[in-house]
C-alpha positions, -999 to +999 in steps of 0.1 A: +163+746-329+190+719-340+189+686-329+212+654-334+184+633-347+144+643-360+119+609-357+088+610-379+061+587-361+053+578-325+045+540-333+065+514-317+098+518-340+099+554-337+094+553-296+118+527-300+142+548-320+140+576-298+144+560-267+178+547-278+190+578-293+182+598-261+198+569-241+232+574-261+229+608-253+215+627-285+194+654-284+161+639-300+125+653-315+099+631-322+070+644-346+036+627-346+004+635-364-020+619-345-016+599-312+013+573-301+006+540-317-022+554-338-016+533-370-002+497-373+012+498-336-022+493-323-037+473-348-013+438-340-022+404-328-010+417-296+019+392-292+056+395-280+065+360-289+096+349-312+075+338-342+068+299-346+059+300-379+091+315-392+114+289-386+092+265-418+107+301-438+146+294-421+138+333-411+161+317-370+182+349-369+149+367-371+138+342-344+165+341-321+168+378-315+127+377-313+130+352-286+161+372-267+136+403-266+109+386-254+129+378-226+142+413-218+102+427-219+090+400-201+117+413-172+114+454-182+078+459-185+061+429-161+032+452-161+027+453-197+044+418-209+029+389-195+035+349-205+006+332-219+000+293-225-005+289-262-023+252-271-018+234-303-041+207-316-031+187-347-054+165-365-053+137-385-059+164-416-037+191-402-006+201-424+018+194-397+022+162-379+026+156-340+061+149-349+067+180-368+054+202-341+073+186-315+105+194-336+097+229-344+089+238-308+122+215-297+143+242-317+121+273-306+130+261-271+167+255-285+166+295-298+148+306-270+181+290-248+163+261-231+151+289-202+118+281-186+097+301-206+102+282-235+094+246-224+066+230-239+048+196-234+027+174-254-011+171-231-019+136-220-052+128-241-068+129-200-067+162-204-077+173-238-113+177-228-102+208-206-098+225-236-133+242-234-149+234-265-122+226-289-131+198-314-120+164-301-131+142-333-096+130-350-079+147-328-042+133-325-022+154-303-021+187-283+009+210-277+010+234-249+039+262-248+043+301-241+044+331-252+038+368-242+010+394-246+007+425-245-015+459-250+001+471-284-005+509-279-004+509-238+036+494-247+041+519-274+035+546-250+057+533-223+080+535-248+076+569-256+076+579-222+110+564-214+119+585-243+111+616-234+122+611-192+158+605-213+156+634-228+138+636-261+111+661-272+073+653-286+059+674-311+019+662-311-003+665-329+026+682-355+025+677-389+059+668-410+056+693-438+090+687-458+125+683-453+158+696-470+190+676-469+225+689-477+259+677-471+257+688-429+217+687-422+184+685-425+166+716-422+129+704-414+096+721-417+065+716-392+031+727-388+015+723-350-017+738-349-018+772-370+021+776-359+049+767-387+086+758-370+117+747-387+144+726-372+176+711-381+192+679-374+220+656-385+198+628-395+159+629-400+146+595-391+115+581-412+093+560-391+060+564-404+052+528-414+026+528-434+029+564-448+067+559-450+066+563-485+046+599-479+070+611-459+100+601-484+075+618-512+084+650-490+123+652-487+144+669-515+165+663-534+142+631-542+152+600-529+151+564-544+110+551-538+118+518-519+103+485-529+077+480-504+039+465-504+013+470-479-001+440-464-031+441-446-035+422-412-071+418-397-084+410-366-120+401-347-130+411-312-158+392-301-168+387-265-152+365-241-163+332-255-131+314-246-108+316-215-075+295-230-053+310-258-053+292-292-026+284-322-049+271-349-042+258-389-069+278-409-089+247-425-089+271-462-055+278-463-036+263-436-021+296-424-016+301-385-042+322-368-045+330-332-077+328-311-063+348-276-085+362-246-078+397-245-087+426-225-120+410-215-126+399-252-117+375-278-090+384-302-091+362-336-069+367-361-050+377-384-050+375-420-027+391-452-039+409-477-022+428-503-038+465-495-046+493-524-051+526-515-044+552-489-036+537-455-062+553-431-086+536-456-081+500-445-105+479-426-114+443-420-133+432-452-161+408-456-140+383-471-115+385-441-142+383-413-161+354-430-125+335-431-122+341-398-151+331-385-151+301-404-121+289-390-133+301-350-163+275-364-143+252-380-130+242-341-152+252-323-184+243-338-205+243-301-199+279-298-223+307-297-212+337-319-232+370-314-233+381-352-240+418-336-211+416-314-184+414-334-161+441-342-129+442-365-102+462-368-070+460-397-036+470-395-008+473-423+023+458-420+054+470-447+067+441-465+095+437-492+075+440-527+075+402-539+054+377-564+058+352-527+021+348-505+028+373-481+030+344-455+061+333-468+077+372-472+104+380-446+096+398-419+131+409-408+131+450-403+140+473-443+163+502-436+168+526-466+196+553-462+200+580-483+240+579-483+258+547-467+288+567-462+271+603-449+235+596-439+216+623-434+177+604-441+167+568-426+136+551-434+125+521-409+104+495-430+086+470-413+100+449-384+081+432-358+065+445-323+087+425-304+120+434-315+118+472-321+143+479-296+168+458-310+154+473-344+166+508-328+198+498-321+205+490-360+191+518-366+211+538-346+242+518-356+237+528-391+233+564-385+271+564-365+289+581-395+264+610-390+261+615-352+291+632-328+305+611-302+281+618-268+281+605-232+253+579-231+228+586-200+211+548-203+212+513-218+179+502-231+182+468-219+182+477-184+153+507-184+125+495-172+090+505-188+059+516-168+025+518-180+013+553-187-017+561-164 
């Protein structure tokens, strides 16, 4: 079988890959091991937002095109993407002042394109103490704005779906064995079950996040290892103590975490971790629940944690390799090509949840010199995604 393009992984940025490739008319296989959304794509802080915190790095490009995706999910999938009121207190110790915030959110709002969605206000001290339980000693000032949530995995395999109604093949579970590039193809081995099938395409497309680098380790001739780290993210479910949504300093290390209703739960999180070892292997450690809790504690000191009830859960996000605090690494998507002119193998580092459809479109972009000239059947921006039931 010969196809225009081969994805390895069904998480977000290879659903996302396929779905444009089969909406530009290519014939497209998608090859997962597991489950859609079975590694990091299921393990985020469940967010489509824009990314606040990145404009202290200068990373607006990054937000900007965050922001403009937002918008298109938020009108694609209204199942799936819903707006959320995110609240802001700042103290009298707190890193950033009333002022500071105020600015930051102006120019969010400024990136966002001044659209309703992005207005925020400053609450009227009247109404602080609606804000169940939050600490009100030295309090100076309370933001309210939005963003969107989302279920990671159910968007993933929405996705997918609109995908494969385009046109693309699923291969899962299937394992990638190895691939073979030459000058035309990629001839591509693949184990599903106890049957072994080979296929050829024009480009073989590495999305396997976290194993990206396994997946490289298995394509000859050998390709360039990219400079990469694996940063762990982890979370905290916890029952529903809290009914508003949450953008909180940590008191330790002033970092942003997020304290969000979810699914009937409380979400807390996330942290950043430099992660050893194989990927499957990582989970929340004792260090990153404790900081967690502590800073759940730290504003909310009234409330009643159920030490049996709470659960964890860690995700690995692909970051340039750098001496920086992973806070302050970019988070703008890595693609590695194998030849600039010819490519014939892409790999798609990192990225964000919100923007892997405009991640897709790069992606494709890069991949023009390789691909024949096809009528497209759709435009991602206008498909709309349903949930998969």
């Amino acid at each position: 079988m010969k196809y225009d393009l081969v994805v390895i992984g069904a998480g977000i940025q290879g659903a996302g890959v396929a779905q444009a490739a089969a909406a530009a008319g290519y014939s497209v296989l998608v090859v997962e091991k597991t489950a859609p959304a079975a590694g990091t794509s299921s393990k985020s802080s469940k967010l489509i937002h824009g990314g606040l915190r990145y404009l202290e790095s200068a990373q607006f490009g990054l937000v900007h095109e965050s922001l403009h995706e937002r918008a298109l999910l938020l009108r694609l999938a209204p199942e799936l993407v819903k707006l959320k009121p995110l609240h802001i207190p700042v103290y009298e110790d707190s890193t950033r002042s009333p002022l500071t915030i105020r600015a930051g959110l102006s120019l969010y709002a400024f990136l966002a394109g001044l659209t309703k969605d992005s207005l925020f206000r400053q609450l009227p001290k009247a109404q602080w103490s609606d804000l169940a339980g939050l600490r009100q000693d030295n309090l100076k000032a309370v933001f309210r704005y939005y963003e969107a949530q989302t279920d990671d995995a159910a968007l993933t395999r929405s996705v997918l779906q609109s995908a494969v109604l385009l046109g693309a093949d699923l291969m899962m579970p299937a394992q990638f064995i190895s691939a073979e590039r030459n000058g035309q193809c990629c001839k591509v081995e693949i184990e599903t079950g106890n049957k072994h099938e080979s296929v050829s395409c024009r480009v073989l497309v590495n999305c396997a996040g976290p194993w990206v680098q396994d997946v490289l380790a298995k394509v000859s001739p050998a390709l360039p290892t990219p400079g990469i780290e694996l940063v762990q993210g982890s979370h905290l479910l916890l029952p529903p103590l809290l009914d508003q949504y949450f953008y909180l300093e940590a008191p330790s290390d002033k970092r942003a975490v997020f304290v969000l209703p979810w699914e009937g739960q409380l979400l807390v999180g996330t942290t950043e971790k430099v992660h050893q070892g194989l990927p499957e292997k990582a989970v929340c450690s004792n260090e990153e629940r404790e900081y967690l809790l502590a800073t759940l504690r730290h504003y909310f000191s009234d409330l009643a944690i159920p030490e049996g009830q709470v659960e964890t859960f860690a995700g690995l996000r692909v970051l340039p390799k750098s001496e920086k605090q992973a806070f302050s690494r970019p988070r703008e998507v890595m693609f590695a090509v194998d030849d600039e002119a010819h490519p014939r193998v892409l790999s798609v580092m990192g990225g964000k949840l919100t923007t892997y459809r405009a991640t897709a479109e790069q992606a494709l972009q890069r991949l023009m010199p390789s691909l024949p000239t096809k009528e497209r059947r759709a435009d991602t921006a206008l498909v709309s995604l349903l949930p998969v039931h």
